[in-house]
PATIKE-422610 format. One record per residue: y, x, z of N, C-alpha, C in turn; residue in one letter; residue number from 0. Coordinates in pm, whole numbers. Example, Ala and Ser with C-alpha at 12.3 -4.5 7.8 and 13.67 -1.06 7.14 Angstrom:
% PATIKE-422610
[node [-569,1319,780],[-450,1230,780],[-330,1320,780],A,0]
[node [-225,1285,708],[-106,1367,714],[3,1290,787],S,1]
END
This chain:
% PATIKE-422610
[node [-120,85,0],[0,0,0],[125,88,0],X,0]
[node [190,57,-27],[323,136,-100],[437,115,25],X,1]
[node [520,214,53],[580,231,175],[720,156,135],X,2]
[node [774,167,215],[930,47,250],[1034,116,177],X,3]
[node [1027,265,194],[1085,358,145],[1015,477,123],X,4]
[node [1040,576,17],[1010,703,-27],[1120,740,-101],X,5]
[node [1137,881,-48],[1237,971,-68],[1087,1054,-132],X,6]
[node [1174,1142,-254],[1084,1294,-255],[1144,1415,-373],X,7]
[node [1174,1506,-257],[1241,1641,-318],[1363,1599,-384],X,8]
[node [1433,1474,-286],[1600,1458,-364],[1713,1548,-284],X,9]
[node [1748,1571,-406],[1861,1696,-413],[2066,1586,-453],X,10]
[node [2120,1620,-330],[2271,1527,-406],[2389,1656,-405],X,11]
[node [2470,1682,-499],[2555,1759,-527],[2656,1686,-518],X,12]
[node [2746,1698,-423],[2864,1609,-428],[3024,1722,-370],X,13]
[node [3134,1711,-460],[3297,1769,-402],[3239,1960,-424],X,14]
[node [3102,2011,-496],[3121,2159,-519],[3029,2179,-425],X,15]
[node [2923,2131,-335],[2810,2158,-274],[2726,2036,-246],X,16]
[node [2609,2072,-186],[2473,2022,-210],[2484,1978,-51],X,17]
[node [2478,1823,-65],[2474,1782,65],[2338,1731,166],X,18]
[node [2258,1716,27],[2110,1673,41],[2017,1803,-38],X,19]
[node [1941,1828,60],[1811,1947,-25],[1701,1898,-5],X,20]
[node [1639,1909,-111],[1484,1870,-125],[1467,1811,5],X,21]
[node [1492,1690,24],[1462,1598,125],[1363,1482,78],X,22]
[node [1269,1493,145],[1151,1403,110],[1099,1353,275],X,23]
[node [1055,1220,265],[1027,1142,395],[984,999,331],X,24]
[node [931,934,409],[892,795,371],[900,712,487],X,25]
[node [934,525,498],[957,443,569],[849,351,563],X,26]
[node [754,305,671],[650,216,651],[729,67,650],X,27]
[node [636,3,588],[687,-116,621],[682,-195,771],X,28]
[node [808,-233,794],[774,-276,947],[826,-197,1023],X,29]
[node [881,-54,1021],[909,49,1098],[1003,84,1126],X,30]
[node [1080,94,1245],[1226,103,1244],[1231,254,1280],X,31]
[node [1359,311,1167],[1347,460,1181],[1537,468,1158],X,32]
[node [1500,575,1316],[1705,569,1332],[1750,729,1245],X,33]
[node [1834,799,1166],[1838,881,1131],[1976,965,1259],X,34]
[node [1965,1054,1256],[2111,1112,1351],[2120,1248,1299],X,35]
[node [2208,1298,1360],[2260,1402,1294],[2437,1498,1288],X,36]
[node [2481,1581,1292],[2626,1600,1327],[2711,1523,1212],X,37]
[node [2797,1512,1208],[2920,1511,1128],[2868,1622,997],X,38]
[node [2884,1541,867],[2896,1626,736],[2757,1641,667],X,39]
[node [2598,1597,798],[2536,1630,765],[2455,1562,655],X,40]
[node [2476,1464,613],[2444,1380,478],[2389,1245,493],X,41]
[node [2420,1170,655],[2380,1032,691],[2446,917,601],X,42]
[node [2565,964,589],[2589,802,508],[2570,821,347],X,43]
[node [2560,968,327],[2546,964,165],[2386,965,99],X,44]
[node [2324,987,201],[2156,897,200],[2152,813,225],X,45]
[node [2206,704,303],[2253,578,265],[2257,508,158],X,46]
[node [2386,596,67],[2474,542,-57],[2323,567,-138],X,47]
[node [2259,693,-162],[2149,706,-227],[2081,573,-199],X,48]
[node [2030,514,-97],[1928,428,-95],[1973,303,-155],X,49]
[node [2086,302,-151],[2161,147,-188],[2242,179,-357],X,50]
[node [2161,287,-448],[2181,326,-516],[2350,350,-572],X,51]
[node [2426,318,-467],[2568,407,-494],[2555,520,-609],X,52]
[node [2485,614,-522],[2500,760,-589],[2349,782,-608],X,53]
[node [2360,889,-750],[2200,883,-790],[2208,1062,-748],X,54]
[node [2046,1104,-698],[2106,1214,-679],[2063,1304,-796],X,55]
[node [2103,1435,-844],[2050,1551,-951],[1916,1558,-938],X,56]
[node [1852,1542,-845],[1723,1573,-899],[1608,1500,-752],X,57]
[node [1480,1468,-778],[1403,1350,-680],[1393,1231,-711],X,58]
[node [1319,1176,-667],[1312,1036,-691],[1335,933,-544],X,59]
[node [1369,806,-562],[1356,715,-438],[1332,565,-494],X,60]
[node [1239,567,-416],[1167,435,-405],[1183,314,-267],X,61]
[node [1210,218,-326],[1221,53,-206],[1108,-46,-268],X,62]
[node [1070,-72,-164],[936,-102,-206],[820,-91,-279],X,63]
[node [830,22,-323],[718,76,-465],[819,100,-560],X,64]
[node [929,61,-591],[974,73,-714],[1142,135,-702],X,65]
[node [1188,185,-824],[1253,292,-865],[1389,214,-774],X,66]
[node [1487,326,-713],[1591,189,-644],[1635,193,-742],X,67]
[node [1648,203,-931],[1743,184,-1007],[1705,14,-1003],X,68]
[node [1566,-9,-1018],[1513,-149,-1050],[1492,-210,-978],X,69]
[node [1520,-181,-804],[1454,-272,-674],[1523,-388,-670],X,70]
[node [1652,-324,-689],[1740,-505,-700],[1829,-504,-558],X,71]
[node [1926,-562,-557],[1971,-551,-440],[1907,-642,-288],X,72]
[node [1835,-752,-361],[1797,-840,-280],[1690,-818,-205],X,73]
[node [1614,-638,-198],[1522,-625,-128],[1577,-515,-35],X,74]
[node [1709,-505,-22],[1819,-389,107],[1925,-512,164],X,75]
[node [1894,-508,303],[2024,-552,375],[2126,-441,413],X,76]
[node [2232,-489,444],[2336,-337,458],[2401,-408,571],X,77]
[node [2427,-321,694],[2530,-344,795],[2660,-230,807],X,78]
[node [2737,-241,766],[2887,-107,785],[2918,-82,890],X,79]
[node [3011,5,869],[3021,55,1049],[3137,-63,1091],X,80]
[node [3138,-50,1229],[3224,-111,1276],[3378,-116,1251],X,81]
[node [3439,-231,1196],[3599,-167,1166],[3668,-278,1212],X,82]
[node [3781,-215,1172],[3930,-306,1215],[3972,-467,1142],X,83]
[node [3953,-541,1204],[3964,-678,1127],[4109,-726,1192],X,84]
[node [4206,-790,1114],[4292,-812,1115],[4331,-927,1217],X,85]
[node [4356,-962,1351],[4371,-1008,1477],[4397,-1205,1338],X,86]
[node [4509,-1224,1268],[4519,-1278,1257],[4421,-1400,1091],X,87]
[node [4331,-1334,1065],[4227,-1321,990],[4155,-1470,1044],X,88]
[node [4224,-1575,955],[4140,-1694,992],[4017,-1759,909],X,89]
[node [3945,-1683,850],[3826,-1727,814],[3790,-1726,972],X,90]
[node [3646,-1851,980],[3572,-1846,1071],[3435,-1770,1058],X,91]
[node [3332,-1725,1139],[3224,-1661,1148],[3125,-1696,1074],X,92]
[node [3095,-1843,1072],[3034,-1856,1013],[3042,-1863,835],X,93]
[node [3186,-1928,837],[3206,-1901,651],[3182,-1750,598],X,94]
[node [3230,-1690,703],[3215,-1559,640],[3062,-1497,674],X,95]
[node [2966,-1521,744],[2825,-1499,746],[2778,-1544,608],X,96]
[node [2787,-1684,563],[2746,-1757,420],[2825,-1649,300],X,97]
[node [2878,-1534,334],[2907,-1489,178],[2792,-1400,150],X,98]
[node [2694,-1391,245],[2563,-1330,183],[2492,-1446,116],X,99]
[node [2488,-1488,75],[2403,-1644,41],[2336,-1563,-73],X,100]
[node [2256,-1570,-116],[2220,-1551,-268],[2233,-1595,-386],X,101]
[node [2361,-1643,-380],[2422,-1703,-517],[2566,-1687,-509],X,102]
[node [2626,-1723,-639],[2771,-1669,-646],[2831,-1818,-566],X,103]
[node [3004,-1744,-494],[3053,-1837,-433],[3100,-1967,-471],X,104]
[node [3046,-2080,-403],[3043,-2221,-416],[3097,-2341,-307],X,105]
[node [3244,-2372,-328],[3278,-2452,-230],[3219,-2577,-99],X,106]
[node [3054,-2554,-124],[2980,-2649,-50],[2854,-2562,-58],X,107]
[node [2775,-2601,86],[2658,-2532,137],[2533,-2649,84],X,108]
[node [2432,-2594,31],[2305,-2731,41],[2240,-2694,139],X,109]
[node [2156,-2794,166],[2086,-2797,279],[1983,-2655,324],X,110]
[node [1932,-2596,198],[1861,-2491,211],[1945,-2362,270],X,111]
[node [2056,-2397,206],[2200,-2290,224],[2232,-2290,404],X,112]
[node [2205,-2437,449],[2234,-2447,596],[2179,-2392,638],X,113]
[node [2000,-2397,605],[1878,-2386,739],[1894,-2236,703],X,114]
[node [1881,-2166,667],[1933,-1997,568],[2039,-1947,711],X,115]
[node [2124,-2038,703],[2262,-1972,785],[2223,-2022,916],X,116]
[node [2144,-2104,929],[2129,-2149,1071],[2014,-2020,1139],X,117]
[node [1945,-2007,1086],[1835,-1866,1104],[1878,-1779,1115],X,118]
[node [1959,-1739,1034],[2015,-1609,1056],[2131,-1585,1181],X,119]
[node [2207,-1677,1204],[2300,-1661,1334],[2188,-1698,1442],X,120]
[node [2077,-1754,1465],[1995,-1784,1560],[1952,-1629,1547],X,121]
[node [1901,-1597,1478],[1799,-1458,1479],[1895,-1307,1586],X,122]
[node [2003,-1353,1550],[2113,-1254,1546],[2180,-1309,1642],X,123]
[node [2154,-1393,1792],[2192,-1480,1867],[2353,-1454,1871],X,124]
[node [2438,-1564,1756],[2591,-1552,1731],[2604,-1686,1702],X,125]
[node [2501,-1795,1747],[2548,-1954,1708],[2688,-1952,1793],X,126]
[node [2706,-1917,1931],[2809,-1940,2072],[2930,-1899,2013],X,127]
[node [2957,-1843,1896],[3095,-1766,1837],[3092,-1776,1703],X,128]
[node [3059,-1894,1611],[2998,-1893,1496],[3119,-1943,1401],X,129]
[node [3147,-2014,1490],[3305,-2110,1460],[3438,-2055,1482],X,130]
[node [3378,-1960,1511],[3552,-1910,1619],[3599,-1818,1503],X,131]
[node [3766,-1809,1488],[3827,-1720,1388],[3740,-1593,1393],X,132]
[node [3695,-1542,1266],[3677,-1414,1320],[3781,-1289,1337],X,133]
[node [3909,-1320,1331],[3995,-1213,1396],[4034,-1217,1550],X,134]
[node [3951,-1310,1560],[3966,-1295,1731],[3774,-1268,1810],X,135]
[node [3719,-1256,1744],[3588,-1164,1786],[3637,-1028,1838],X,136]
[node [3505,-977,1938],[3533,-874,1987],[3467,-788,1868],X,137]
[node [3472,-664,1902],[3359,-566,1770],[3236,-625,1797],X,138]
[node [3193,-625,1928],[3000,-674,1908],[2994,-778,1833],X,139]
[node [3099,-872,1861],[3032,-1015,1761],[3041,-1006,1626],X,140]
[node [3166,-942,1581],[3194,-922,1432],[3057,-813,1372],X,141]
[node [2989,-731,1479],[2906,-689,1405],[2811,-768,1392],X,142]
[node [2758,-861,1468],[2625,-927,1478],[2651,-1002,1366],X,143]
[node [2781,-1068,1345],[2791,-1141,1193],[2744,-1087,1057],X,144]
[node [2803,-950,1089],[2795,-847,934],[2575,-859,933],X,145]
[node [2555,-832,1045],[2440,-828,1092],[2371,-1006,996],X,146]
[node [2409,-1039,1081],[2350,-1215,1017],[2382,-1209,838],X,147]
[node [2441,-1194,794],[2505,-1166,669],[2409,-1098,619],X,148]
[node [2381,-974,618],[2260,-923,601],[2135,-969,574],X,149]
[node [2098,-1080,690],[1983,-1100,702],[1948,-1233,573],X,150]
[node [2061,-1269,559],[2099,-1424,455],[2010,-1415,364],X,151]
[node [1987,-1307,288],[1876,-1267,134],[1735,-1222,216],X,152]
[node [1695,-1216,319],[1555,-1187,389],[1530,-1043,292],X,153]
[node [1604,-950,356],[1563,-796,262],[1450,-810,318],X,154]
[node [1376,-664,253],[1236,-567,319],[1286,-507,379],X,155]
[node [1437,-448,322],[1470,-323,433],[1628,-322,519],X,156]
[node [1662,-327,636],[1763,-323,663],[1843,-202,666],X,157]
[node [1961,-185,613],[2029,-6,669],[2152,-64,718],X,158]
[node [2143,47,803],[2295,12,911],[2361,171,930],X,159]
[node [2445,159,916],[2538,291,909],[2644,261,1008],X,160]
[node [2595,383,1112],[2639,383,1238],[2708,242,1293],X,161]
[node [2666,111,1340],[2715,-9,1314],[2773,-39,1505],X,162]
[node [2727,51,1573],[2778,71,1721],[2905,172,1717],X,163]
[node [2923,226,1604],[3075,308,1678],[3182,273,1656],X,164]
[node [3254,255,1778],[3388,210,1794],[3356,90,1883],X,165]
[node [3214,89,1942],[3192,-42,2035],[3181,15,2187],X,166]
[node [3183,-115,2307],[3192,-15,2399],[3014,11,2441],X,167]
[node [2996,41,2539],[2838,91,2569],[2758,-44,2634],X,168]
[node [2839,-118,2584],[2763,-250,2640],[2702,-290,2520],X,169]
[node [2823,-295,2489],[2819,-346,2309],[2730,-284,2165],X,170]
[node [2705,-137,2233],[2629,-114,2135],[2510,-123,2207],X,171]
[node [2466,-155,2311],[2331,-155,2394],[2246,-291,2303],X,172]
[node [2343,-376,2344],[2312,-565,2261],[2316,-536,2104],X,173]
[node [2385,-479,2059],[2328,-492,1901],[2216,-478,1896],X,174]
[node [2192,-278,1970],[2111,-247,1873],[1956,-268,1960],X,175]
[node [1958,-435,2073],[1908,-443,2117],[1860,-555,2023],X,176]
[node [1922,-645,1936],[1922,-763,1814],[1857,-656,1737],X,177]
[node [1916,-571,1712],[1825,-490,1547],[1684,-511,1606],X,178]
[node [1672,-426,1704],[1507,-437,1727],[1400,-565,1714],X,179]
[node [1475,-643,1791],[1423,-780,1749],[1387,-854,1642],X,180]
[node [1484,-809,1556],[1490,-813,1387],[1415,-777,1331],X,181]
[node [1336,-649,1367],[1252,-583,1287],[1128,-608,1323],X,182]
[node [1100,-653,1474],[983,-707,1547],[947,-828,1514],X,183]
[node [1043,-923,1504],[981,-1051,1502],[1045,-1092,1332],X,184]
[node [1085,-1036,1253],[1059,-1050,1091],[991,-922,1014],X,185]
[node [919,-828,1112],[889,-696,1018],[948,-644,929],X,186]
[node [1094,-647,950],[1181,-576,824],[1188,-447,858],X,187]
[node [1194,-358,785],[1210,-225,826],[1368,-177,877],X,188]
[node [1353,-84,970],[1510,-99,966],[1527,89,940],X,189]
[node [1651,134,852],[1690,259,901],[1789,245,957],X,190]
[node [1827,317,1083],[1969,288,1173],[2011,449,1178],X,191]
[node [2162,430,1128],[2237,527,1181],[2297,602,1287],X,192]
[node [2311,638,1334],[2354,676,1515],[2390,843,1540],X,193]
[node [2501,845,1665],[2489,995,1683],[2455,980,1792],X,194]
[node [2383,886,1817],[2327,860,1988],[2214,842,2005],X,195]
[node [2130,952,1996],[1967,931,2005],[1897,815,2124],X,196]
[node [1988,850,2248],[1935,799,2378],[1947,668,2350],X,197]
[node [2075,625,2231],[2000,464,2183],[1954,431,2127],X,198]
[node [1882,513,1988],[1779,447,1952],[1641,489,1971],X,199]
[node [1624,595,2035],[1527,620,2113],[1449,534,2178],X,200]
[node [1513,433,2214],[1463,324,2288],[1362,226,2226],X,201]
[node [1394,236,2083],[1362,106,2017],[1306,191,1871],X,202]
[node [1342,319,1849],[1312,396,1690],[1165,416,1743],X,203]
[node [1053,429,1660],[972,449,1577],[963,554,1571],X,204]
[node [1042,623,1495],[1058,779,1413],[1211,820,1389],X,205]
[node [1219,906,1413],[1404,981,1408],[1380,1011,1296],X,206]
[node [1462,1051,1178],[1506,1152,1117],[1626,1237,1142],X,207]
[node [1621,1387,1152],[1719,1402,1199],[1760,1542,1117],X,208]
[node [1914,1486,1057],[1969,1565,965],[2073,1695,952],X,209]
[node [2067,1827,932],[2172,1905,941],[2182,1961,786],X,210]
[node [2326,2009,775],[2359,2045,634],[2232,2104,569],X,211]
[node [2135,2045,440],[2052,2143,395],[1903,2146,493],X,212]
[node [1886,2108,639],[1777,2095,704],[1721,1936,716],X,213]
[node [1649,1908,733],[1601,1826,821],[1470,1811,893],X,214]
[node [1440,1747,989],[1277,1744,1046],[1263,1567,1080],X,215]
[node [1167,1510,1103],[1123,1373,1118],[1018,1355,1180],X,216]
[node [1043,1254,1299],[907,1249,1371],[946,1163,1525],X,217]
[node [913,1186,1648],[953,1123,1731],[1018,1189,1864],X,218]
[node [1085,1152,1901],[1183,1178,2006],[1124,1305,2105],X,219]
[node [990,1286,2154],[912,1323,2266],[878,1470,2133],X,220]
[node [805,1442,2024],[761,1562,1992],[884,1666,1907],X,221]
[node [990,1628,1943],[1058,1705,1852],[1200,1753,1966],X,222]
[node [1178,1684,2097],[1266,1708,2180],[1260,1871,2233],X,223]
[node [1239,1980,2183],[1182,2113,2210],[1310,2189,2154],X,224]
[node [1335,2314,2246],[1426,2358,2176],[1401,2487,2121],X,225]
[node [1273,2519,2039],[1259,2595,1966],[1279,2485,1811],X,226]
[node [1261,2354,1856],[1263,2300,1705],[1411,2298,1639],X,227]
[node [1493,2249,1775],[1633,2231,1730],[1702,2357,1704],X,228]
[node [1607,2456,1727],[1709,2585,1709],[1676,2628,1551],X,229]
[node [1532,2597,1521],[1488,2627,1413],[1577,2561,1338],X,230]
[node [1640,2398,1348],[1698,2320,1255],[1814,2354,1230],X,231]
[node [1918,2408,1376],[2066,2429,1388],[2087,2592,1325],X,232]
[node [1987,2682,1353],[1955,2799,1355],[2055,2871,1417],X,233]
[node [2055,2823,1539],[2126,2886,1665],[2055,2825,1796],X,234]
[node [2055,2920,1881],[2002,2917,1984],[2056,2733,2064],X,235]
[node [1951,2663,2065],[1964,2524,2152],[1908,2530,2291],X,236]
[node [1974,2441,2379],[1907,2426,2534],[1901,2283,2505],X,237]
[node [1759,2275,2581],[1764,2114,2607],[1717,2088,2737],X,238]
[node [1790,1984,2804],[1772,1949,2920],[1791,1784,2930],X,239]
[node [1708,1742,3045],[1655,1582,3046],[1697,1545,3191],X,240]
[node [1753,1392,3167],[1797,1350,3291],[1814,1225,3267],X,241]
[node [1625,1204,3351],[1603,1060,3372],[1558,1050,3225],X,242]
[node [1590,937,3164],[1556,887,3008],[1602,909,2904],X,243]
[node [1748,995,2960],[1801,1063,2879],[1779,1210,2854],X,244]
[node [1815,1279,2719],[1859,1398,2649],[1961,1452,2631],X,245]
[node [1993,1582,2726],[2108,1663,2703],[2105,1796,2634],X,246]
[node [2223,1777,2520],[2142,1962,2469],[2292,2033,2484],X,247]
[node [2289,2142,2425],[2373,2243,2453],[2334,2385,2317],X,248]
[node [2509,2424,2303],[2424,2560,2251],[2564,2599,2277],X,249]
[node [2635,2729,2299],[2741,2834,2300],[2788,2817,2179],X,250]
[node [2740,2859,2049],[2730,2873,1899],[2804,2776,1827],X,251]
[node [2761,2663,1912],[2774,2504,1853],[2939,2459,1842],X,252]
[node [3029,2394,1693],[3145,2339,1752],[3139,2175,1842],X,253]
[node [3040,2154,1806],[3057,2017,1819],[2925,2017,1920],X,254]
[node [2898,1906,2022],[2751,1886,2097],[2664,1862,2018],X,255]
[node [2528,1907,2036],[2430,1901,1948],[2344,1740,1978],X,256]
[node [2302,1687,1831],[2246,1562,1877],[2112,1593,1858],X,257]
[node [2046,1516,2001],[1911,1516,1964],[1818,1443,1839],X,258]
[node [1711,1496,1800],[1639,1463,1714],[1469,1466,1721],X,259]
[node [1387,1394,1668],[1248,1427,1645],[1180,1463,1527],X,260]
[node [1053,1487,1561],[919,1542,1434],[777,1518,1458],X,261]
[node [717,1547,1392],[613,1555,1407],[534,1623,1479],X,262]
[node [442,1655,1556],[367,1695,1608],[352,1856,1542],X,263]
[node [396,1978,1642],[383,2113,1564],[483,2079,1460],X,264]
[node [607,2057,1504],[653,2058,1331],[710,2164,1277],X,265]
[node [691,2148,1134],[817,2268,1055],[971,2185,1012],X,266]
[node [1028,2283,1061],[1172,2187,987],[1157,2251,847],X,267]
[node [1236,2136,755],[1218,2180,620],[1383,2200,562],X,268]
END
């Protein structure tokens, strides 16, 4: 049976360098896999690849068995990151959930169009704020909408690009406590974006985890080692644990290092 996703040996050249190298990995169906990674390191433009934005120079990628030139859009849900919606922005939540509908826009809902929108704000528990302007939502709710919106065409695969930042730590706890649910009780696959392992750790499957030109894939516990992350950063990493969480460290480093997983014995590639 043919996986949710396959990447293999894609290469993306983008602004005079290579932001993706021979990166190959695959997504089961059903499997929620969070990717993380620093700043620059090629999370949202593997994204754009999967949602065929950008094609890359050389590799192939596959959504559901087939080429993403031909998958179609109706087998990827997409969630954006969190942004700025205009305070005085009077569409309501729910009109604006129905612009995922699967047909072009039409001044009246049919009944199939209802039970569609009624599922999806149930799934995505946002009936309690469904009505309400959405320029007066907080970020969690406006995401759970983008979220419901998403779900309107019943993809195979969900991607969410970093869809907790700019929320507070409550707020991204409850989303990406809905994603999980999403993927559990409709088996959609999800890839989630994050520079916060310790949250999707909770609920990922499998990390991928990306640095300029490296990456390794696998799970939290076997890749939490810091001979792996040093192999990946190729500078000396510390890692240290407290409680359920992951703290790392390196001297070398400009920025804090995010944790990541692999496989069992892994090689970073």
């Amino acid at each position: 049976m043919n996986d949710a996703i396959t990447l293999n040996n894609v290469n993306v050249h983008l602004g005079g360098e290579w932001i993706l190298r021979n990166l190959s990995f695959n997504v089961a169906f059903g499997e929620f896999m969070g990717i993380i990674g620093p700043n620059g390191a090629g999370k949202t433009t593997l994204l754009r690849v999967l949602l065929g934005m950008i094609q890359p120079q050389d590799g192939t990628v596959k959504v559901g068995g087939k080429n993403i030139k031909s998958a179609g859009s109706s087998l990827i849900g997409y969630v954006p990151q969190s942004r700025q919606i205009d305070p005085e922005t009077p569409i309501q939540g729910r009109d604006f959930v129905s612009f995922g509908l699967p047909h072009k826009y039409r001044p009246w809902l049919t009944k199939q169009d209802r039970i569609l929108l009624e599922e999806a704000l149930h799934l995505t528990d946002s009936e309690k704020y469904a009505d309400k302007p959405l320029g007066k939502l907080s970020g969690g709710e406006r995401q759970r909408l983008f979220l419901a919106q998403a779900l309107l065409r019943d993809p195979e695969v969900l991607l969410l690009d970093e869809p907790t930042s700019n929320l507070d730590p409550g707020a991204q706890e409850n989303l990406a406590s809905v994603v999980e649910r999403v993927n559990r009780e409709r088996g959609i696959s999800v890839v989630f974006v994050s520079h916060d392992v310790n949250l999707i750790s909770k609920y990922a499957h499998q990390i991928l985890y990306l640095t300029r030109e490296k990456y390794v894939k696998g799970t939290v516990e076997d890749v939490m080692q810091p001979e792996v992350l040093t192999k990946l950063y190729g500078v000396p990493v510390e890692v240290m644990r407290s409680g359920a969480k992951f703290l790392m460290s390196s001297p070398n480093l400009m920025e804090p290092v995010t944790p990541i997983c692999v496989h069992p014995h892994p090689e970073v590639s």
